[in-house]
C-alpha positions as MATLAB code, in Angstrom:
seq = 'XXXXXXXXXXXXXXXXXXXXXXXXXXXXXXXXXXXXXXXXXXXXXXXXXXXXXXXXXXXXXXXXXXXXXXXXXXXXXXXXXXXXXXXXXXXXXXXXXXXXXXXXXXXXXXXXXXXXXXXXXXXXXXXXXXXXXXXXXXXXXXXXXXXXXXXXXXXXXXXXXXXXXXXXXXXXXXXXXXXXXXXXXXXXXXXXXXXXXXXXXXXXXXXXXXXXXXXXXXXXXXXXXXXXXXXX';
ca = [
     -16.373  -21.929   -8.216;
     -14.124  -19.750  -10.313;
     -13.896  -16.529   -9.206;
     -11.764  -14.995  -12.236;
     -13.604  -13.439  -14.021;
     -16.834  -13.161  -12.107;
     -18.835  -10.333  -10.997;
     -20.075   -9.903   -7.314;
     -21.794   -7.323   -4.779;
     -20.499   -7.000   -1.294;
     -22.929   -5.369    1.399;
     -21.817   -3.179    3.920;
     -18.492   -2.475    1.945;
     -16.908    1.011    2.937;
     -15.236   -0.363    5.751;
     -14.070   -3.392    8.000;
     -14.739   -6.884    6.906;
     -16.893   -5.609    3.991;
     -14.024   -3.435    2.330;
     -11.721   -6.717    2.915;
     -14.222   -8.860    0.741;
     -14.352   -6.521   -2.019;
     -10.339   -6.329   -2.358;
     -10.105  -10.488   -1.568;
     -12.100  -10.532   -5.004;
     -10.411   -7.990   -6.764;
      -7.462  -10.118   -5.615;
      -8.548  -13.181   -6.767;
      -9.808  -11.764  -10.608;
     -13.087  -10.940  -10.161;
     -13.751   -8.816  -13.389;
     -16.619   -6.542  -11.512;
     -17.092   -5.604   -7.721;
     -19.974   -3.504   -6.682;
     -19.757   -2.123   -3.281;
     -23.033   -1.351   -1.155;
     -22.883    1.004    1.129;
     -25.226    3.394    2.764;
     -23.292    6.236    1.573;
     -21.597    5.703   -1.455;
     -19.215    8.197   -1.015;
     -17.685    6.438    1.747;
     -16.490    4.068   -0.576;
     -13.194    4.519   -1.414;
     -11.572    2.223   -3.685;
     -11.757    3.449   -7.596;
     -11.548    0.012   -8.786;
     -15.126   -1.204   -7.414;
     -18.534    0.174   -8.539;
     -19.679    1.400   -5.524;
     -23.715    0.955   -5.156;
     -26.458    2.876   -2.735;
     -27.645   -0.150   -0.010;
     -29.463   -0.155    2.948;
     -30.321   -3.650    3.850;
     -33.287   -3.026    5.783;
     -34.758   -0.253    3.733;
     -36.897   -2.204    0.846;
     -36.650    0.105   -1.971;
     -32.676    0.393   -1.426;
     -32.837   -3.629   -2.012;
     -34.740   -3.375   -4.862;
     -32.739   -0.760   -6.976;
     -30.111   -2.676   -6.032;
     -31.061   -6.033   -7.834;
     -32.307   -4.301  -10.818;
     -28.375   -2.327  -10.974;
     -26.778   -5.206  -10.346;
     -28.087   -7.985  -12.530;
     -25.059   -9.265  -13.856;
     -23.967  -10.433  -10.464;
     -22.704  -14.494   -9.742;
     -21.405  -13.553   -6.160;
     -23.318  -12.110   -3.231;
     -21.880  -11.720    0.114;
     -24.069  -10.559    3.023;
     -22.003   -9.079    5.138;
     -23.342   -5.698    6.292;
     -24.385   -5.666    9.916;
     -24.992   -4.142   13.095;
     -23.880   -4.894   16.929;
     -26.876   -3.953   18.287;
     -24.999   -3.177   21.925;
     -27.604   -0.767   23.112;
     -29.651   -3.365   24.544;
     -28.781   -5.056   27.919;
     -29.731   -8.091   28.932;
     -31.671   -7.423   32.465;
     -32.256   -3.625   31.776;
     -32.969   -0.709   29.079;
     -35.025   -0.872   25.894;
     -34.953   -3.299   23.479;
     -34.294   -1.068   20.576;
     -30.780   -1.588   19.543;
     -31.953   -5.641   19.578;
     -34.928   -4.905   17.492;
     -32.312   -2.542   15.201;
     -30.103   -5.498   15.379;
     -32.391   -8.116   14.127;
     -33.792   -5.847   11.077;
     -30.296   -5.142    9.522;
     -28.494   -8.626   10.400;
     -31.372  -11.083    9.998;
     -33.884   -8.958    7.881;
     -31.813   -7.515    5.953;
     -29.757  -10.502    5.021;
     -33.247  -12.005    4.293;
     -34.040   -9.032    1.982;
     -30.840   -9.118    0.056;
     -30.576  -12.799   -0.136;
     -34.971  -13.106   -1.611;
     -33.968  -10.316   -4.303;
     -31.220  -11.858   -5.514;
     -31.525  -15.658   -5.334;
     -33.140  -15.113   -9.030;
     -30.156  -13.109  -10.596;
     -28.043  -15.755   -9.614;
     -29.995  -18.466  -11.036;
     -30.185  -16.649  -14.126;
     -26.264  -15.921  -13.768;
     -25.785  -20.059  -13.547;
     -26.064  -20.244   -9.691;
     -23.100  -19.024   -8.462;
     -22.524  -18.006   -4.877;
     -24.432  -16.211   -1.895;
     -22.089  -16.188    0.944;
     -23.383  -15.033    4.513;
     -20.875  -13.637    7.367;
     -21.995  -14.790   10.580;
     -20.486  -14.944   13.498;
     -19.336  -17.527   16.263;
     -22.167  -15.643   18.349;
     -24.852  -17.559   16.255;
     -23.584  -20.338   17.945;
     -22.689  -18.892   21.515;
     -24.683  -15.911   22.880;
     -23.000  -13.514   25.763;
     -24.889  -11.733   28.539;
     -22.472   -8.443   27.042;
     -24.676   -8.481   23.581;
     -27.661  -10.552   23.560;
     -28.949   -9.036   20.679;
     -25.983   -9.022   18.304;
     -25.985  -13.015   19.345;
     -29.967  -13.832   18.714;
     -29.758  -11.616   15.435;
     -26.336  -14.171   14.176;
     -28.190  -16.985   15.222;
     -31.384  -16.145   13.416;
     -29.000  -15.357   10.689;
     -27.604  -18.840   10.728;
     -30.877  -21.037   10.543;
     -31.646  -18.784    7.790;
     -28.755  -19.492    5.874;
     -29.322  -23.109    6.359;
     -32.885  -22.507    4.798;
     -31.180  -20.663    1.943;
     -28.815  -23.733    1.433;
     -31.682  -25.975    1.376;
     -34.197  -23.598   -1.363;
     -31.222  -22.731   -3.477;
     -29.556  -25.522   -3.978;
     -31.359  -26.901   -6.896;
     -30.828  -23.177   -8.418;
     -26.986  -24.561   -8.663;
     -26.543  -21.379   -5.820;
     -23.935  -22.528   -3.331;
     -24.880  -21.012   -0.005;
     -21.638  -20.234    2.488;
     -21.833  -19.323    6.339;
     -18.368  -17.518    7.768;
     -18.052  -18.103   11.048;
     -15.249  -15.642   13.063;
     -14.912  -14.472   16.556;
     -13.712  -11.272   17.146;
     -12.578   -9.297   13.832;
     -10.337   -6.345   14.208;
     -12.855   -4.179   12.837;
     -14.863   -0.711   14.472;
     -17.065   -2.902   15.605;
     -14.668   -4.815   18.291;
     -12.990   -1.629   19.327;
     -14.560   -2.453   22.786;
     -12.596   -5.285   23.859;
      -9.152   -6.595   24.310;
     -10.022   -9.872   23.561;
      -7.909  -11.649   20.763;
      -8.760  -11.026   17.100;
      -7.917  -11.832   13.964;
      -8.219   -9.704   10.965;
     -10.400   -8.670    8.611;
      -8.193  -10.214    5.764;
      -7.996  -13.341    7.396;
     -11.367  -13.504    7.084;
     -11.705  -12.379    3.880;
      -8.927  -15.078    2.384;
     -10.209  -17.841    3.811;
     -13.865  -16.928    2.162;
     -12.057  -16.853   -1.357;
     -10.457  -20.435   -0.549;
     -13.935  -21.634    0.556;
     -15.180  -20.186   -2.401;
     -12.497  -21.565   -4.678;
     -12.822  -25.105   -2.938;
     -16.465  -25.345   -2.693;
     -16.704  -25.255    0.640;
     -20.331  -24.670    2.690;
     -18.629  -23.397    6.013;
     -15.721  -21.048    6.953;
     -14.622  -21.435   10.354;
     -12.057  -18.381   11.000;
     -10.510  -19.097   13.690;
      -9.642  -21.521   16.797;
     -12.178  -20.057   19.255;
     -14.964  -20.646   16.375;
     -13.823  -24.355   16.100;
     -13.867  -25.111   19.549;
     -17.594  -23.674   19.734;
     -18.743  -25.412   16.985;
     -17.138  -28.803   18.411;
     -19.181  -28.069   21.176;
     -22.134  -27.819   20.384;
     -23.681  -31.560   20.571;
     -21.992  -31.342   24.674;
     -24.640  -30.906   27.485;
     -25.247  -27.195   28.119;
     -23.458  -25.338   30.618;
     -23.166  -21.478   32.586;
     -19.900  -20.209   30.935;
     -18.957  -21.120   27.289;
     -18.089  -17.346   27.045;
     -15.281  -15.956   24.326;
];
């Protein structure tokens, strides 16, 4: 799809891999960018319209699609690590957290405006996953059952939308040099990298970003028998 000249709504866009999207568009001519956010105020760019989202609270996702109807481009990226939860030990509330912003609310989002885009002549709805919904990790369990719930659902949204003319993408990244990866050394790539390569999907008509190498090695992998380690 062309993305000159089109108008599109980025969740979780103050910061990180959110506040990448919005300036890949602006980059590549999109005439409108709204910016959801929690807080508004936290977003900073003047040349994106930023917009009051929570993606698990209902009513936020609702005022949302009725401000935003113009919209041909929706990318789901807000999200939560859900670290809080250990795998042997503690409550399962940053899981359950986890789940209801990354899974939920992707749900949520995606349901409220699969009809604005159809009106808009199908356009886009692009998801950011993660190579956790592929490979879990005893470190975040959660985080890794939420992305993988995330992708089946974005294969069911592929499926639905399709005759809609709505072209549904899943990202795929490893780590992302973002506040959320803070806690390891591991290697990363960043946020604009990500970002980029969504636009060139987009641009290309593409159904899958995969980010980086550790991503393509997983997803190589994943017809091989299972083993212990697979880790990243």
């Amino acid at each position: 799809m062309d993305i000159t000249g089109s108008v599109a709504l980025v969740t979780g866009a103050n910061r990180g891999i959110g506040r990448a999207f919005t300036r890949a568009l602006i980059s590549h001519g999109a005439a409108k960018v709204y910016a959801g956010a929690r807080d508004p105020a936290s977003v900073v760019d003047k040349d994106v319209i930023p917009l009051r989202l929570d993606v698990a609270d209902e009513e936020d996702v609702a005022a949302a699609a009725a401000a935003a109807g113009d919209v041909s481009i929706v990318i789901n990226n807000a999200g939560i690590s859900g670290n809080a939860t250990r795998l042997m030990e503690g409550t399962f509330d940053g899981a359950r957290q986890a789940m209801d912003v990354n899974y939920f609310g992707t749900w949520a989002v995606s349901r409220a405006f699969a009809p604005i885009l159809a009106r808009n002549g199908g356009g886009a709805l692009v998801n950011m996953l993660s190579l956790a919904s592929w490979a879990s990790n005893p470190r975040f369990p959660g985080y890794a059952a939420s992305k993988a719930a995330q992708w089946s659902l974005t294969d069911a949204l592929r499926q639905a939308l399709h005759t809609q003319g709505t072209r549904v993408v899943g990202v795929h990244a490893g780590f992302v040099d973002t506040d959320l990866s803070t806690w390891t050394d591991s290697s990363k790539i960043s946020a604009d990298t990500v970002a980029e390569l969504t636009m060139k999907a987009l641009a290309g008509d593409q159904l899958e970003v995969l980010a980086d190498e550790g991503t393509r090695r997983i997803k190589a992998a994943l017809s091989e028998p299972a083993i212990p380690q697979r880790g990243f």
